[in-house]
N, CA, C, O and CB atoms as a CASP TS submission, in Angstrom:
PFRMAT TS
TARGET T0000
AUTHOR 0000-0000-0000
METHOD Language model
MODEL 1
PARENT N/A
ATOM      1  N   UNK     1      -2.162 -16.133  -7.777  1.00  0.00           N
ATOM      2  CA  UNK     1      -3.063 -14.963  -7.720  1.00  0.00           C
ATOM      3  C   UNK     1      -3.112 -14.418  -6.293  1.00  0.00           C
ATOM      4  O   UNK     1      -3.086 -13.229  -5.973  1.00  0.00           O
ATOM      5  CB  UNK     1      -4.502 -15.341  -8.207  1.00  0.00           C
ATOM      6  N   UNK     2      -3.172 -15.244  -5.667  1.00  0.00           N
ATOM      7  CA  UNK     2      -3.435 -14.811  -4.170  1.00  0.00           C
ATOM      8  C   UNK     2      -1.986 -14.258  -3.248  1.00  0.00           C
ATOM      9  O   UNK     2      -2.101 -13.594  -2.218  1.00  0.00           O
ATOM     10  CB  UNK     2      -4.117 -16.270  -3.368  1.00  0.00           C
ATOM     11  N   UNK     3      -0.810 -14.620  -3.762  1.00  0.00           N
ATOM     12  CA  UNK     3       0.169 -13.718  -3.836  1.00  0.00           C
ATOM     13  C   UNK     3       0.538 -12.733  -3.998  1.00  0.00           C
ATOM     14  O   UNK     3       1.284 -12.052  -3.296  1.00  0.00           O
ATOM     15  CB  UNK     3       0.569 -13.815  -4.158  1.00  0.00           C
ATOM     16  N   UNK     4      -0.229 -12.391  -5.542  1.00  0.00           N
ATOM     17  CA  UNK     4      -0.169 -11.307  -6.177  1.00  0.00           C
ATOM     18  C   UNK     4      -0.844 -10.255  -5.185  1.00  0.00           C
ATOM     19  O   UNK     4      -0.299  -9.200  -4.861  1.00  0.00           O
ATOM     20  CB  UNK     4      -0.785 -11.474  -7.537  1.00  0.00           C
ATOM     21  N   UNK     5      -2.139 -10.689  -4.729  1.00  0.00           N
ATOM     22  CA  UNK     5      -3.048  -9.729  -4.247  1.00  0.00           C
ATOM     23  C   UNK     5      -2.274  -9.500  -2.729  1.00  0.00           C
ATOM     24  O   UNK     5      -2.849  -8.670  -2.026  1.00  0.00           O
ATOM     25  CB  UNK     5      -4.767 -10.329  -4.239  1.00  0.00           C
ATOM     26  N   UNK     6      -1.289 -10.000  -2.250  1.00  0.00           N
ATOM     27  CA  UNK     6      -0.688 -10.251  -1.133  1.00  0.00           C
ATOM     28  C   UNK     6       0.169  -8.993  -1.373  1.00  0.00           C
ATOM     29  O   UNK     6       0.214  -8.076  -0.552  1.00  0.00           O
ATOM     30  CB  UNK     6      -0.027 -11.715  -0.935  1.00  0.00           C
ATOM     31  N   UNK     7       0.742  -8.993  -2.356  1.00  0.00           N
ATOM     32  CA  UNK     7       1.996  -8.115  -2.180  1.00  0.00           C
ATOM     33  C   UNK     7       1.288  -6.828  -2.602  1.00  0.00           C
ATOM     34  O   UNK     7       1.903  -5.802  -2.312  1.00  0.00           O
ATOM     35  CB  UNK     7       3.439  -8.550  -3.154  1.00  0.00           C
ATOM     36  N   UNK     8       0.290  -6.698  -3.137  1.00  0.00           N
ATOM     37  CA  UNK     8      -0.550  -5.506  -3.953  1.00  0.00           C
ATOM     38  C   UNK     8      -0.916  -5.423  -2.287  1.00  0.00           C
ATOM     39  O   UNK     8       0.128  -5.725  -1.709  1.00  0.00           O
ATOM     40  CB  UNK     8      -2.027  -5.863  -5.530  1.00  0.00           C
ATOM     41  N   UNK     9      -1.375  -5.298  -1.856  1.00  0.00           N
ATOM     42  CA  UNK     9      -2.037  -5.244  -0.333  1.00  0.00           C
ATOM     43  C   UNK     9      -1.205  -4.718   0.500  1.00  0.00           C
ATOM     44  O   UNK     9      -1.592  -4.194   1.545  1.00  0.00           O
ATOM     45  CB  UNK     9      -2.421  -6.558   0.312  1.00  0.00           C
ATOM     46  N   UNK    10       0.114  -4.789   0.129  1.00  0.00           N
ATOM     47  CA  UNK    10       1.246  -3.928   1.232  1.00  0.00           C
ATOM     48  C   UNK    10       1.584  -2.714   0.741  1.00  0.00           C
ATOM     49  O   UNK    10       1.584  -1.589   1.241  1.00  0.00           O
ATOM     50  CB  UNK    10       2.734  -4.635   1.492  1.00  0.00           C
ATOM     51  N   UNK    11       1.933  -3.228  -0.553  1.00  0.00           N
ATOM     52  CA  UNK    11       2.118  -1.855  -1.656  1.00  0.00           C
ATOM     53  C   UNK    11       0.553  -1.022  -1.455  1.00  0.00           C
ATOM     54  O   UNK    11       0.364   0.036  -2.056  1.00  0.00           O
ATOM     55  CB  UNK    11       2.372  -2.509  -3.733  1.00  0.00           C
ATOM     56  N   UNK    12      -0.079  -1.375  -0.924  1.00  0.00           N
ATOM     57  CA  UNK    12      -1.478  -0.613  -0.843  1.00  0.00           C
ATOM     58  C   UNK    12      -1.080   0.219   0.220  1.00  0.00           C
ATOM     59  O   UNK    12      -0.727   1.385   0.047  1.00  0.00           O
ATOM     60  CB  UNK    12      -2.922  -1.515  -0.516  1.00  0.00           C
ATOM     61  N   UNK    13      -1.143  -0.581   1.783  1.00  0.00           N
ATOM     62  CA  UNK    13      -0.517   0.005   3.268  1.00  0.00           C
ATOM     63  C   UNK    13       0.346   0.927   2.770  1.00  0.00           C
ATOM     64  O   UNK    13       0.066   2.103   3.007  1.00  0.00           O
ATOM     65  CB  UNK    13       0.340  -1.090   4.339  1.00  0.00           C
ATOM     66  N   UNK    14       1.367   0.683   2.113  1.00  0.00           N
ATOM     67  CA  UNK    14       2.657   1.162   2.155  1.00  0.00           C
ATOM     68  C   UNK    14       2.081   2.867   1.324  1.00  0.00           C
ATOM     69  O   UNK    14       2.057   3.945   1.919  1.00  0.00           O
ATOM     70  CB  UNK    14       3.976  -0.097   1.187  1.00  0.00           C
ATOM     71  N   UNK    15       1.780   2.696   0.224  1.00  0.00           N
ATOM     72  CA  UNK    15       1.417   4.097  -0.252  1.00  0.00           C
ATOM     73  C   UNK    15      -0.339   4.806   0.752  1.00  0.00           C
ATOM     74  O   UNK    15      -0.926   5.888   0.764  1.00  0.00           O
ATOM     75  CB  UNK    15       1.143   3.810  -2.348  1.00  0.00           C
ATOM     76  N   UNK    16      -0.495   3.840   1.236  1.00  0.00           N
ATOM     77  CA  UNK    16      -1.437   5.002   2.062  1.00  0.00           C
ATOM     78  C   UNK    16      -0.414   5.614   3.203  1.00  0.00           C
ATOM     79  O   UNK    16      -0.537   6.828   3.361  1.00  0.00           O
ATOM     80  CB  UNK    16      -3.004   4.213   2.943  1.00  0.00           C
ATOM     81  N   UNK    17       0.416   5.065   3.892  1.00  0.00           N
ATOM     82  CA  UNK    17       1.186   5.539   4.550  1.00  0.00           C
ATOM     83  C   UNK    17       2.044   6.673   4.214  1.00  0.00           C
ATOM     84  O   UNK    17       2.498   7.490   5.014  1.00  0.00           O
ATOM     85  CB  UNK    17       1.688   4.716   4.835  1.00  0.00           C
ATOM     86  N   UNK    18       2.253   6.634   2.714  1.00  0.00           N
ATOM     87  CA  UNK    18       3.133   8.032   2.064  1.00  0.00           C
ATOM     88  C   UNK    18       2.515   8.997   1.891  1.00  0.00           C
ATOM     89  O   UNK    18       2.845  10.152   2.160  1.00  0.00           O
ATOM     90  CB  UNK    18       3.742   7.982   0.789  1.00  0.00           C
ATOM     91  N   UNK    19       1.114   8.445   1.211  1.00  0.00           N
ATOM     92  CA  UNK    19       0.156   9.314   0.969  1.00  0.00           C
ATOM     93  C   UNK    19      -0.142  10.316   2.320  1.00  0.00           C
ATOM     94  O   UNK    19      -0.347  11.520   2.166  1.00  0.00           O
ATOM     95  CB  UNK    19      -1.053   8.470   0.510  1.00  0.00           C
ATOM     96  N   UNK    20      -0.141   9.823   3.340  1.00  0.00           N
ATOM     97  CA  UNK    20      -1.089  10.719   4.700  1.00  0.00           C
ATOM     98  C   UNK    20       0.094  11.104   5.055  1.00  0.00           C
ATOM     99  O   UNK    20       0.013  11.818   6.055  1.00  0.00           O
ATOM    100  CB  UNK    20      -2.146   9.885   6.111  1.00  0.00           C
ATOM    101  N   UNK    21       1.377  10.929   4.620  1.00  0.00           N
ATOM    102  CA  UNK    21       2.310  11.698   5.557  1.00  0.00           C
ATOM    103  C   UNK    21       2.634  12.834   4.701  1.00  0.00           C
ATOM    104  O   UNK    21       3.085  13.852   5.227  1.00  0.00           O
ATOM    105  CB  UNK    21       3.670  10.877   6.080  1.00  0.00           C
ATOM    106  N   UNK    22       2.406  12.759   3.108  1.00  0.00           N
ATOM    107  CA  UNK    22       2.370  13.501   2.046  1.00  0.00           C
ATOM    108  C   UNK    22       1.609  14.895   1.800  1.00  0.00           C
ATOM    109  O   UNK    22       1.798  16.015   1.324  1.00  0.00           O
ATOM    110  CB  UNK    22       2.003  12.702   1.277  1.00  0.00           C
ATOM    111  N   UNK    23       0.219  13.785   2.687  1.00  0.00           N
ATOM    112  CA  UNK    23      -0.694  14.597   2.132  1.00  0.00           C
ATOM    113  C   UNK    23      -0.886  15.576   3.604  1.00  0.00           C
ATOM    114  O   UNK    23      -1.576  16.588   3.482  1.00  0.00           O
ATOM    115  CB  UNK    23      -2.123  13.684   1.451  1.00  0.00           C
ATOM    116  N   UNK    24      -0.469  15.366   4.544  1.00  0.00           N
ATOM    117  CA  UNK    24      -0.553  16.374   5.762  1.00  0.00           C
ATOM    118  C   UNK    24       0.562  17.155   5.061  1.00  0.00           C
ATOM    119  O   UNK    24       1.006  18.186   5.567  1.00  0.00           O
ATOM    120  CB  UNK    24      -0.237  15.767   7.526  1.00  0.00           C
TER
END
């Protein structure tokens, strides 16, 4: 579980990072 939430947690970073470069 705590893996899971590990890799969900980058994939999180990772699309806020697309998102704000997206969304500018």
């Amino acid at each position: 579980m705590q893996e899971y939430a590990r890799h969900t947690g980058q994939l999180d970073v990772a699309r806020e990072l697309i998102d704000g470069v997206t969304g500018e």
